[in-house]
Each structure stands twice: as C-alpha cells, then as structure tokens.
N, C-alpha and C positions, 0 to 999 in steps of 0.2 A: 626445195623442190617447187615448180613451179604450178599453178591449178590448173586444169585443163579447161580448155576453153570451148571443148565440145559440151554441146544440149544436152541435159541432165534424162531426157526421153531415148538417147542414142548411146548414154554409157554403157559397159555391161551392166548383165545384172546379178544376179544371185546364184545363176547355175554357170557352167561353161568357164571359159577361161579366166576370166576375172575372180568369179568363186574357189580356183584351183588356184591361182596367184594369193589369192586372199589367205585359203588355208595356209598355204607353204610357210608365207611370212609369221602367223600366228602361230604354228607349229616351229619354228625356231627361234622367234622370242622366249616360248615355254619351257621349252629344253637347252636353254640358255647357249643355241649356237649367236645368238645374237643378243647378248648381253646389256643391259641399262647403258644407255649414253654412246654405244657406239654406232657409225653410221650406217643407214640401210646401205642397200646395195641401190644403186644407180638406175633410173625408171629403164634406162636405155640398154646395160647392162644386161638388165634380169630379163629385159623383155628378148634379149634376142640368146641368152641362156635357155628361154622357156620357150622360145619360137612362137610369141605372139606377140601383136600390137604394143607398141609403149603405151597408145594411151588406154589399154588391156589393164598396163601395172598401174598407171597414172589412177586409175579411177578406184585398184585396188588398194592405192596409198591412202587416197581421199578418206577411203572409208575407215581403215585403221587412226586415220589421224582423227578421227571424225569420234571414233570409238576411245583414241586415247592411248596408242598402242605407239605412235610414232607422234615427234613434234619436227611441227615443220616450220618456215619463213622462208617469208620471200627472198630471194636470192641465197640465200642456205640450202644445204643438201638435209635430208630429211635424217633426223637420227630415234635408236630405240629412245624409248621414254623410262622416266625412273623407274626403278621396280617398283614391282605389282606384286601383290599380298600373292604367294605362293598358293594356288586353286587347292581346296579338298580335292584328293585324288577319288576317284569314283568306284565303289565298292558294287562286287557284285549283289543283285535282286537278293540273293539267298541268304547274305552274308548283312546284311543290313540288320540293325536292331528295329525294333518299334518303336515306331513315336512317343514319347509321354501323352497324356491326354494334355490337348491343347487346353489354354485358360482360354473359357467361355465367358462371355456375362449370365448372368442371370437368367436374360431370355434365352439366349444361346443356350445351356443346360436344358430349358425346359423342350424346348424345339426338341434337342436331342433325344430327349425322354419321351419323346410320343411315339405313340404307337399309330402309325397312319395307314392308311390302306394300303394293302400294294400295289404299285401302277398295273394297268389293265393287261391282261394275260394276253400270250398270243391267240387272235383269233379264232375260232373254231366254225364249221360252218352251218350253223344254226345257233348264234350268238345274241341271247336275250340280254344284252349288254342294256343295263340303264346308263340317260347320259348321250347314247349314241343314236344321230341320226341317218338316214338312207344319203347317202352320196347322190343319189340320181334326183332326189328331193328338192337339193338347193335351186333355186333359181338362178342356173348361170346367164341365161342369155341376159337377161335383167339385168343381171350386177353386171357383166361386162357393158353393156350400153353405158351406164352409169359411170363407171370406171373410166372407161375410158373418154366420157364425159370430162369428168373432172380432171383426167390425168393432162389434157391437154386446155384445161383452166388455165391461161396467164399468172404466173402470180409475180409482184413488183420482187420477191426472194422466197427462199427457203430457210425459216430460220422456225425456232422453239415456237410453240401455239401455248394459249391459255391452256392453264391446269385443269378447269374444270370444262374443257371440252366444247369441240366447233362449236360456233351462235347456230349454228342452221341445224345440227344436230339438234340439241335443245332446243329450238325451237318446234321443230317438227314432233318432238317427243312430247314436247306438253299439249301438242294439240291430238296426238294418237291417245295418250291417256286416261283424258278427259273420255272422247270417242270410246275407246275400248274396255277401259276398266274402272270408269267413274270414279276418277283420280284431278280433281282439280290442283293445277301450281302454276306457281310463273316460273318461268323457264332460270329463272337467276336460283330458283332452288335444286335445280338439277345439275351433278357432277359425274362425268362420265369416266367410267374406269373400263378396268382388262376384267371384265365379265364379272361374275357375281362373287367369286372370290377374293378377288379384292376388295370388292366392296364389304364384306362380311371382315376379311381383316384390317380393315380402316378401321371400322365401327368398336372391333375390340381393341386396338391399340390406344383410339383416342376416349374411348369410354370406359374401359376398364381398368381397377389396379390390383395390384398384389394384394391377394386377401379379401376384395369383394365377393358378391356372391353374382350369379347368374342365371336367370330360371330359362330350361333345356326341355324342349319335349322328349320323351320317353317312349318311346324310341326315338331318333332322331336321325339329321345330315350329319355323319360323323365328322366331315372335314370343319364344320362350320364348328362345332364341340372343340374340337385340337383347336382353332383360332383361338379362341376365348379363353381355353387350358391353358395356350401357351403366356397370354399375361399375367396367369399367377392368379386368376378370379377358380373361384369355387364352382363347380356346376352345381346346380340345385333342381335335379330332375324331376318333373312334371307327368303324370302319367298319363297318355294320351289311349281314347276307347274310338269307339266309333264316329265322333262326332269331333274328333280332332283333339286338341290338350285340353285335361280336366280341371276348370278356372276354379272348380272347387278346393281341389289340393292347391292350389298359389301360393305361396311359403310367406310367411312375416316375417323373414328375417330383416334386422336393418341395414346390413350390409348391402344387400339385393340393388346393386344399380341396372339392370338389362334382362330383358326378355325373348327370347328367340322364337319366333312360331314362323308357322307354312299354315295360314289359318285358308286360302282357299283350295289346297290339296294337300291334306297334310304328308309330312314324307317320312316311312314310307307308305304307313298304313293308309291315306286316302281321303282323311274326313274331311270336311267341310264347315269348319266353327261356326255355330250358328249364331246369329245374333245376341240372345241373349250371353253369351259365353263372350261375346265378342265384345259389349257395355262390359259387362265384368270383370276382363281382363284390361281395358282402360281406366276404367275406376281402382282397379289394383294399383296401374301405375299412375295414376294422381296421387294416390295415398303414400306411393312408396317414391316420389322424387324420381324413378324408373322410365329408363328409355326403351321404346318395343323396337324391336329388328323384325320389319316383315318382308319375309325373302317368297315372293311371287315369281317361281322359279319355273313354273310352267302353267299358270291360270290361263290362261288364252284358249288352253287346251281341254271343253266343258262340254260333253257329247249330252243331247237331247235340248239344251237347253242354254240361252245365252250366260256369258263367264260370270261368274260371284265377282261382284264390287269389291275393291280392294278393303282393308282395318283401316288403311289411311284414307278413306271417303270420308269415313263416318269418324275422326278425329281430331274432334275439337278443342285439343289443348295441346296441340300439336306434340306428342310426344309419340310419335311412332314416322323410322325411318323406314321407306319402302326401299328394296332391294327389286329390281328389272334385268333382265337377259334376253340378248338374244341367241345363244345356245341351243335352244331349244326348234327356235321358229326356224331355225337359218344353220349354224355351226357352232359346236365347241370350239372349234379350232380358229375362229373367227376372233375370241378373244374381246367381246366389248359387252360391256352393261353399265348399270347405271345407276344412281341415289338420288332419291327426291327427297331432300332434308329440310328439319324446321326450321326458318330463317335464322337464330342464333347460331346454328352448326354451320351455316356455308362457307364461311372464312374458315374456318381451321380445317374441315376437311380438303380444300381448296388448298391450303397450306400443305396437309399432310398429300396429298395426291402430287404435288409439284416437288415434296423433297423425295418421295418413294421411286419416281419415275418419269418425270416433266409434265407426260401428257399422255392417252391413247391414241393410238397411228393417226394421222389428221385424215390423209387419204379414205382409210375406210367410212370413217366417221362422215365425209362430205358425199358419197358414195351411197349410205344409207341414206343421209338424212334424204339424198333426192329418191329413193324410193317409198319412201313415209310418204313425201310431199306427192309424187304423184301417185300412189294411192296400189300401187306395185306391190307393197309388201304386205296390206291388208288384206289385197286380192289372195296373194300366197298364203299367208296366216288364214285363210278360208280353206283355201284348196286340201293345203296339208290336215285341216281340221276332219273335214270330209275322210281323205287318205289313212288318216292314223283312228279313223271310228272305223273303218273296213278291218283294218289290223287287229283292234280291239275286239270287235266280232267273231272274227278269225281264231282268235288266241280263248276265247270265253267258250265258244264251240267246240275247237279240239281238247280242253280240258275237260268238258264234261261228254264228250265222248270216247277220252281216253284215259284219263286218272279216275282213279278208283272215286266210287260213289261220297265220300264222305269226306272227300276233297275242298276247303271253303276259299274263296275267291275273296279282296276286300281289294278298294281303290279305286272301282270301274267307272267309276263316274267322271271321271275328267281324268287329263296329264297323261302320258305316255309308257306308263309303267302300271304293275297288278302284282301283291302281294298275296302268292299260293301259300295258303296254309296245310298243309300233309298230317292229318291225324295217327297216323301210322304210325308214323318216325318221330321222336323226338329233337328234341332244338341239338343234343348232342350230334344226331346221326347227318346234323346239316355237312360237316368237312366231306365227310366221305359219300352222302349224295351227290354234293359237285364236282367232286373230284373223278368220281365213277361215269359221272353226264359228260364231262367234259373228255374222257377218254373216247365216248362214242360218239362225240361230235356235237354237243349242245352242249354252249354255256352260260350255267344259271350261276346267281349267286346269294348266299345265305343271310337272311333277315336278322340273326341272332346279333352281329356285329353293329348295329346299329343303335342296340341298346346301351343304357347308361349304366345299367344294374340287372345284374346276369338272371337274378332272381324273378326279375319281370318276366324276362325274353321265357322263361319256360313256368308261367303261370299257367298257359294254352296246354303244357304237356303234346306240344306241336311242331313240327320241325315246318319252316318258313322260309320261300321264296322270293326273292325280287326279280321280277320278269320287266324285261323292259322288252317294249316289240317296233320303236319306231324307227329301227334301220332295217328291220326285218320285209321279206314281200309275204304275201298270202300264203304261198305256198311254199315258203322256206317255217312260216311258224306253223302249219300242219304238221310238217314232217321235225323242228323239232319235238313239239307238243309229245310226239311220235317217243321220242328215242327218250323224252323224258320217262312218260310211262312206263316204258321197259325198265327203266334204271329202279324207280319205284317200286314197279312189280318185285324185281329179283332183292329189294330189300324189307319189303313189308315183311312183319313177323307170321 
C-alpha cells in the first residue's frame, strides 16, 4: 500500500469517517474475519464499499500500521500482522473482583496511612474558611499589565528555566525582605517553589529519616505534621500557650534533627514568640545539630503595629530555613512561594526541586517579580492590610455582641484568622457545632483537629473555632457572626 501523500493537518481525524473505517478494520482483525497474514482489503476497494474517500481509508491504514495491526511496503498490498495476544475480555463493573492491595514502598504505605484533612467543603454563604482570600481583592488590573508585559517579552526559545527559580524573581525577593521582614540574603539563597507546601515537603524529605525525631507545635498546621509523618520521623509535640511554643518543654532527645514553628503568628492559636523564647529555641538547635523550619505564612499581616522580624533575622549560625508565600497577600491558587536557605542547603534543595518538578511556572514568577520591582505589590500588601483590619474589627464586634459573654477570642493580633474559644461546649461537641452552622449557612471549622495529643486540645474543657474572615465582606461576617450564635445558643447546656 502505498503512503498518502496529503498534509498530515488535512488527513482525517479521530471522529467521522476515517474513525468509522478505523473501527471496522479493528473490529475484524479481533473477531478473526480478517485472520494473521491475510491481505487487507484494497484502500480503493473499501473505500467505495464504505462510500468515502480512498485517501479516507488510506490514512485509516497509516494509522493501524502505525499501531501495528497491518504491515505494509512499498509496492505490496498491506496484510493483517501476526497474531496479537488474544485481549482480556472486559467484565462487567459489578462482576469485577478487588484489587489486591498494591505493593507500596515504604513512603507509599505511610502516605496511605495519614489521615489528612478533607478538601474544603462545598461553600456555604457566610464561609469563615481559613486559607481563603476575597476574589475581588486580587489585584487584577496590575497583574494583567504585568502579564501581559511579559507575555509579549521576546524570548530567543522556550525551553526548561533553572530549578531554583527566575534571577528577577529572586532578585526582587531579596530586596522586599530585607524592606519588609528584616530578612537579610543574597538572592543565590533563595529557591522558589509551588507555595509553601512544598517547600515544607522538601525540608522533610531532604532532612528527615526513618526514626528521627521532629519538634511540632502543639497545636499545630496539620498538613505540615503529615509531611514530616510521612518520612517515618517521630513528632515530638511542643505545647504551645499564649506566647507561641513553650522552649521550655524542648525535648533532649538525640534523635531530634528539626523544628517546626510559625513564631510570628503562631497557627492556630496566634502568639507572637518573644525574644527571649526565640534565643532559646536557637541555642536548643546548636546544642542539638537541629534545623528550624520557620514557616512565615502570613506575618506581613500585623494590625496596630509594624510586622515582627523574621527567627531568621536574628540567626546567627545559620540554622533556620524561612518558609515565604504568597497565598495569602495575593492567591492560593497562584501556587508559588519560596526558601531562603543556609548556604550549604542550596545545592541539594536545588537538586531536589529540579527532580520533583523542573521549575515553578516561569511566566508568573516574571510577572511578580515586576510587581515587587515596581513597588505594586507593596502598595497592595498595605491596602489589603488596611482591608483585612476593617474584617478583623467586624468579626471582634459581632462576637461580642452576639456570642455569649464568656466567649474568649485569641490570635487578634496579626494574620487573617481568630481562634473562638466556647466555654459552653466542649472540644467533643466541636463535629456537631459545624455541622449544625454549616446547615444554616455559616462555615466554621473545628480547632481540636489541629492538635497532636487529644489530651491537650480538651485541657480548656472548651469547644474551639478557627475563623478565618479574609474572603469575607463586612457585612457577610455580621450576618454570619449571626447564624453562628443561634447555632451556640440552641446548644449551650
């Protein structure tokens, strides 16, 4: 049979006649009208048995031979191909057995074994969803100037970008952090990733092993707890008061390689590590060979008063990796944050970031950096600061003019979220609080799960809130503040 000599943009395609010639011939190979070794039917033939175009069947051969189903040459007519392993016949849904449990590795078992959140519920329309910010917030006009800046950038190709993320990115990063969070680095120590989650599972892949230990605030970000579960390291919970994790409890164990804190808002509770806590918990990790994970997952966000200096300002022996997002200021959905690491870590995390994923989106990353550089995203980082203090007000007033008196608030001092604590209800009656709010249109959700040790979370003899209000407007968190109370009301004893 001979090739067709029409443009591979003008043959059929996958629907319509070509795909009806396509099936026909593979449905008579299978049920053996057309046997191993004997010859097809003639392009010329079939096509005017089937009333279309020869080069209809022509491009239908191509692709069967292509596939392996016919062999052809040149000046020969095309014939079936040897036999083909007889197909499992296809059983129905019902009638299928179970899979055996696949063999995992190791990590693959532990993954299995976690218990992680469940992804975020359908909507409700007064949703104190932590995490989520207002859609009308983003700065679009900005980013699209920007965008489309960049999109019509020349470039000499389009090929893979460094691992550790655009130079202009990085550059613009080290000069905002110095600026904003009294964060000195040179840009060669910063590695840009898919937001603060992966940077939180870098840290535990490449720092942790089976059987280490891990110091966990108490309560805690429970997804960053699962990273660190899942290499087989030990949590070693930390119990965290007003003031953020208590360096006093800091465990001696020697296994201990890593530290996890949120020391400029702790999450969820709110504290603020103070200094002294803050020497203490470095001097821990000199003593203990221990790397600090500090995950700065919303400090930008510090009402009355400018943002707490990062643990990596004031660390002098470099052992504490900062963790950056912008999530918060901008979108989750965005996808991008970032590690400012001690100069011995840049190669392997560089390493491990280039075998996980190649690179983060290059586009966005050139995108931001030119709103860093001209000064766009600092303006918004204000604006929204302003925005989300009006929220915080809002949500501080309808609670104490609609929850019962002896209702306690903690967290209010910076970051986007407030931790209700309900003396009322116990930490058990948290399921059926939100479940009951969430029927009437507000959803909260429960502080208990946060904890590392069930025993803590109901020391308070206190059922616990996580309110998050920075997608909410004014008057969407009065009214749910609203439907909250009623839910409280009808279950206080």
């Amino acid at each position: 049979m001979g090739q067709s000599d029409q443009p591979a943009s003008r043959r059929p395609g996958a629907t319509g006649a070509g795909r009806r010639i396509y099936d026909l011939m593979r449905a008579q190979i299978a049920d053996g009208t057309l046997p191993p070794g004997a010859p097809a039917p003639s392009t010329r033939s079939l096509a005017a048995e089937q009333g279309v175009s020869r080069t209809t069947v022509t491009a239908a051969y191509e692709q069967l031979a292509a596939e392996g189903f016919l062999v052809t040459a040149r000046g020969r007519a095309a014939r079936i191909a040897s036999p083909l392993a007889a197909p499992t016949p296809a059983r129905p849904a019902v009638a299928r057995r179970a899979r055996a449990v696949p063999v995992l590795s190791q990590f693959g078992r532990r993954v299995a074994g976690l218990a992680l959140p469940p992804p975020p519920p359908e909507p409700v329309r007064f949703d104190f969803l932590y995490g989520a910010v207002a859609w009308r917030d983003f700065p679009a006009l900005a980013w699209r100037r920007a965008w489309q800046a960049e999109l019509l950038r020349q470039q000499d190709n389009l090929c893979y970008a460094a691992p550790e993320g655009e130079a202009s990115l990085r550059r613009a990063l080290q000069g905002y952090l110095r600026r904003a969070r009294g964060l000195a680095c040179e840009a060669e120590q910063i590695v840009v990733v898919h937001g603060s989650q992966q940077a939180i599972d870098l840290c535990a892949r490449l720092l942790l092993d089976d059987g280490d230990g891990f110091v966990f605030e108490d309560p805690g970000y429970l997804m960053a707890r699962r990273c660190f579960e899942a290499t087989g390291a030990r949590c070693l919970p930390v119990p965290v008061d007003g003031h953020g994790m208590d360096t006093a409890s800091l465990p001696a164990d020697k296994r201990v390689r890593l530290a996890y804190v949120t020391p400029s808002h702790q999450f969820p509770l709110g504290g603020v590590l103070p200094i002294g806590r803050r020497q203490a918990l470095l001097q821990w990790a000199r003593r203990h060979d221990a790397w600090i994970v500090e995950d700065d997952y919303d400090g930008e966000f510090r009402y009355g008063q400018r943002p707490i200096d990062t643990l990596r300002a004031i660390d002098a022996d470099g052992r504490v990796i900062y963790v950056g997002t912008f999530s918060k200021a901008l979108s989750p959905q965005l996808r991008l944050g970032y590690l400012v690491l001690p100069p011995e870590l840049v190669p392997v995390f560089r390493q491990a970031k280039r075998l996980a994923d190649r690179h983060a989106p290059v586009l966005e990353q050139r995108v931001l950096a030119a709103l860093i550089d001209s000064g766009a995203y600092e303006r918004h980082v204000r604006r929204m600061r302003r925005e989300h203090e009006r929220r915080r007000a809002a949500l501080l007033d309808g609670i104490a003019r609609h929850l019962p008196g002896d209702a306690e608030v903690s967290g209010t001092a910076a970051g986007l979220h407030v931790v209700l604590w309900l003396p009322s209800l116990r930490p058990q009656d948290e399921p059926a609080l939100v479940a009951a709010a969430r029927r009437h249109g507000a959803g909260v959700y429960p502080v208990s799960a946060l904890y590392a040790t069930p025993h803590r979370a109901g020391r308070r003899r206190a059922a616990g809130l996580v309110l998050g209000y920075a997608s909410l407007s004014v008057a969407q968190i009065e009214q749910g503040v609203r439907v909250l109370a009623a839910v409280v009301a009808s279950m206080a004893p």
